[in-house]
N, C-alpha and C positions, 0 to 999 in steps of 0.2 A: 594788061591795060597800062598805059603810057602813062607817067603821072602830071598831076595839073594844081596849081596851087594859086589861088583864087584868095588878094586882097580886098577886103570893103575895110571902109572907113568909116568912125561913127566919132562922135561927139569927143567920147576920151579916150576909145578906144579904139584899137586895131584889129578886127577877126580876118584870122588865115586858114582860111577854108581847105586840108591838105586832099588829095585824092587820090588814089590810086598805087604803086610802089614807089618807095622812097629807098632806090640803093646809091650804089656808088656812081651811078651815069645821072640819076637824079637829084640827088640829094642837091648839088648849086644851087638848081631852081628854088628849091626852098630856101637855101642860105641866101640868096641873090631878093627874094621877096622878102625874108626879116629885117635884111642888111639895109636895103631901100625905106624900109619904115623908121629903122633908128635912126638913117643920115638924117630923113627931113625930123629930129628931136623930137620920135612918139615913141613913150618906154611906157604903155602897156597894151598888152599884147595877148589877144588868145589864139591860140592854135585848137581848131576842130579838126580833130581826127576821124570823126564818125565815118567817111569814105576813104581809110586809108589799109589799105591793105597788107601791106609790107613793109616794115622799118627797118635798115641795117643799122648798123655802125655810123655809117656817113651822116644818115639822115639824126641819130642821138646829138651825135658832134657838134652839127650846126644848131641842131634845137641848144645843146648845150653854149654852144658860144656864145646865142642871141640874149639868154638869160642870164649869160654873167655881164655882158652891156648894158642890156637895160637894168641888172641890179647896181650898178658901179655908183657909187655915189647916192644909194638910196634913191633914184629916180624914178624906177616902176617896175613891174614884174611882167612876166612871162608865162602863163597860165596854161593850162593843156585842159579841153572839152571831150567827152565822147570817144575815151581813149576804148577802141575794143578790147579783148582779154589777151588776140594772139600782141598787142602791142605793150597792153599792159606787162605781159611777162617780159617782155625786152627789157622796157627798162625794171625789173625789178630784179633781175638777171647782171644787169652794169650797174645795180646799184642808185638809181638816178629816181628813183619813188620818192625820196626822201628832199630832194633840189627842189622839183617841181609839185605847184598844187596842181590838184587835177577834181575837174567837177565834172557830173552826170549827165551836162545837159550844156546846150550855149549861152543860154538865159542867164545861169545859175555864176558862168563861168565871168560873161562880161558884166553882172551886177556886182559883180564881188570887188569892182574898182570903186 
């Protein structure tokens, strides 16, 4: 499955609906949809993972990039939803459980702003 990364806009925040594999042929698209939301000054941020199947390397990097931008200066965070278990162990494998909050659900994740 090709992956597809799906922005909505809401009041304060940004949901990034991710889907499908995020490797190294993918992964821009996602850097390319966070990078777009920090240019126009929106630093917070959820990433829904619930339809993502595959995280490399690439696809950590740029989640990782997005949230040292929008934490720069205290301006807002970077939030992760719906992470599955095979995702979950990626990052807890690089070490990255501890950077990001991560909630159960999308609700839970864009109330928390």
């Amino acid at each position: 499955m090709a992956a597809k990364v799906v922005t909505k806009q809401y009041k304060r925040v940004d949901l990034v609906q991710v889907m499908g594999r995020i490797d190294s042929s993918t992964a821009p698209q996602l850097d390319q949809a966070l990078q777009n939301i920090i240019k126009e000054g929106r630093y917070h941020i959820v990433v829904d993972l619930a339809e993502t199947d595959f995280m490399s390397s690439a696809g950590l990097r740029a989640l990782l990039s997005a949230l040292k931008q929008v934490r720069r200066f205290n301006r807002g965070d970077l939030r992760l939803a719906n992470m599955p278990d095979r995702i979950h162990k990626a990052f807890d494998l690089a070490g990255l459980l501890e950077l990001f909050r991560s909630f159960d659900n999308t609700v839970d994740a864009v109330g928390s702003f």
